[in-house]
Structures are given as structure tokens and as C-alpha cells.
C-alpha positions as CSV (number, residue, x, y, z in Angstrom):
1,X,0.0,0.0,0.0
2,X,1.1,3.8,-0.5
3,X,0.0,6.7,-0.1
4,X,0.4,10.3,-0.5
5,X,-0.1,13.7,1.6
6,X,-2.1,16.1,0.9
7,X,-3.4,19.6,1.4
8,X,-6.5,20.0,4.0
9,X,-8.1,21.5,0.8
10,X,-7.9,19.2,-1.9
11,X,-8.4,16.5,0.6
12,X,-12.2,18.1,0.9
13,X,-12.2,18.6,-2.9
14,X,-11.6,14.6,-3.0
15,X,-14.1,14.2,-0.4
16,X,-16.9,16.1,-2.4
17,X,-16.1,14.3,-5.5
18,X,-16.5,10.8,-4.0
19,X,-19.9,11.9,-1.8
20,X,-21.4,13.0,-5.2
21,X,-20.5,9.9,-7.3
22,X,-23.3,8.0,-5.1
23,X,-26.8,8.0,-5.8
24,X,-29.1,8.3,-2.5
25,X,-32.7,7.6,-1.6
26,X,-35.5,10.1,-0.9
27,X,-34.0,10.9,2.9
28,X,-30.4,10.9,1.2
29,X,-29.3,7.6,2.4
30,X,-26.6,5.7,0.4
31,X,-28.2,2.7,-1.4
32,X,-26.4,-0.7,-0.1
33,X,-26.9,-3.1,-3.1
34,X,-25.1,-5.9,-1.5
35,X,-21.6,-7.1,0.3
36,X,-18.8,-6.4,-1.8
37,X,-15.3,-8.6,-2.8
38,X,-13.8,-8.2,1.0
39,X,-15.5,-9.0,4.8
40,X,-16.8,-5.8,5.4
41,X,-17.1,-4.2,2.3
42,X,-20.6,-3.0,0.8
43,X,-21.5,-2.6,-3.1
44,X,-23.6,0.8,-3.8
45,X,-26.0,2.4,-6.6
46,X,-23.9,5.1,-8.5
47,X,-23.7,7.6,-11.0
48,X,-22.2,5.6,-14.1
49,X,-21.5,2.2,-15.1
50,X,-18.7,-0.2,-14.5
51,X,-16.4,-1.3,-16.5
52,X,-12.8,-2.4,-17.9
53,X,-12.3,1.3,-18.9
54,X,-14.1,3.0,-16.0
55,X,-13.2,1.1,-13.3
56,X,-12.6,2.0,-9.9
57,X,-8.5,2.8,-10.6
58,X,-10.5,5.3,-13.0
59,X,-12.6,6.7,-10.0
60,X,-10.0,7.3,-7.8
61,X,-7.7,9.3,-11.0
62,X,-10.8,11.1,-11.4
63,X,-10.9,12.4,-7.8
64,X,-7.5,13.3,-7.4
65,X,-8.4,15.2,-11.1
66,X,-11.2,17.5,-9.2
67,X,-8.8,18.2,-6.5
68,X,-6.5,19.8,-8.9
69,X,-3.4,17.5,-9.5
70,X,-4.2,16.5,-13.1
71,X,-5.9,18.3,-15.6
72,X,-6.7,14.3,-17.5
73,X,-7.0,11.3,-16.7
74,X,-5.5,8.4,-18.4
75,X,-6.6,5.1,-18.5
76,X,-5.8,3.4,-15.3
77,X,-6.5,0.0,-15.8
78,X,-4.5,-1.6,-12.6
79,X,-3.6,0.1,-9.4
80,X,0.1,0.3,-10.3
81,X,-1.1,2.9,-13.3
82,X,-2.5,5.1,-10.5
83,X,0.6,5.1,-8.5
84,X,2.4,5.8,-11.5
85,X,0.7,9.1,-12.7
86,X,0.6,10.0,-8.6
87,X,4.4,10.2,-9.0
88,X,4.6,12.7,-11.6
89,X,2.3,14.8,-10.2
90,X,4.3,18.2,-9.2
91,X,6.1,17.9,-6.0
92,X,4.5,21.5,-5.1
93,X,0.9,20.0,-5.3
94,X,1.7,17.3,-2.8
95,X,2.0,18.1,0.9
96,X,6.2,18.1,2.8
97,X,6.3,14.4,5.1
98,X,7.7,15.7,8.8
């Protein structure tokens, strides 16, 4: 697993992005559609479909896109592609380590 740091601010624009991608009932509930591939993981309804090219490698590009560190995303097929474009994002977008 790795991981980068961010700013307090694009860490809320990431935030927003992934709250609006779901689709919610009438009170604004999340809509659980079953369990998901891991013990406590949960499937829900979303905006868009599913797929080899929109998958959810493609989600999390897409994200980091609305909080300002890419202006595209590429096709990120595999978790390693994500990791890869992370890594040429502009060391002034990402947050100093202590």
C-alpha cells in the first residue's frame, strides 16, 4: 500500500467528488446493493457504469483530477497505473512528510 499527503483543501475537494458519485434515496441515504469482494465491504448504486475502462482505478484518477493534481485522466486499468501518474504529479501539489 502507499499513499500520499495532501493539502486539507484538496483533501475536501476529493471528499466532495466521492460523496457525489453516489446515488441516494429520498432521505439521502446511500443505497447498499449488497456485500462487496472483501468481509466488510458493501456494493452501492452510482452515478455511471462499471467497466474495464471505468473502473474503480479510473474513479480514484478522477478524484485526485477534481482536486487539482491532473488536468486528464488516463486510462488506469491496474492500481500500479494510479501510483504511476501520482508520481509525476508536481512535488508543489503534494503536501512536505515531517
Amino acid at each position: 500500500m502507499e499513499g500520499i499527503r495532501i493539502s486539507r483543501e484538496r483533501l475536501k475537494s476529493v471528499l466532495w467528488y466521492i460523496d457525489s458519485s453516489f446515488v441516494r434515496d429520498s432521505q439521502g441515504a446511500l443505497i447498499g446493493l449488497g456485500r462487496g469482494l472483501y468481509a466488510y465491504g458493501t456494493f452501492y448504486d452510482a452515478k455511471g457504469s462499471y467497466h474495464l475502462f471505468n473502473n474503480c482505478n479510473t474513479w480514484v484518477m478522477e478524484a485526485l483530477a477534481e482536486a487539482g493534481f491532473s488536468e486528464r485522466v488516463l486510462p488506469t486499468l491496474i492500481a500500479s497505473s494510479v501510483m504511476r501518474q501520482v508520481r509525476k504529479f508536481p512535488q508543489s501539489l503534494l503536501v512536505e512528510t515531517e
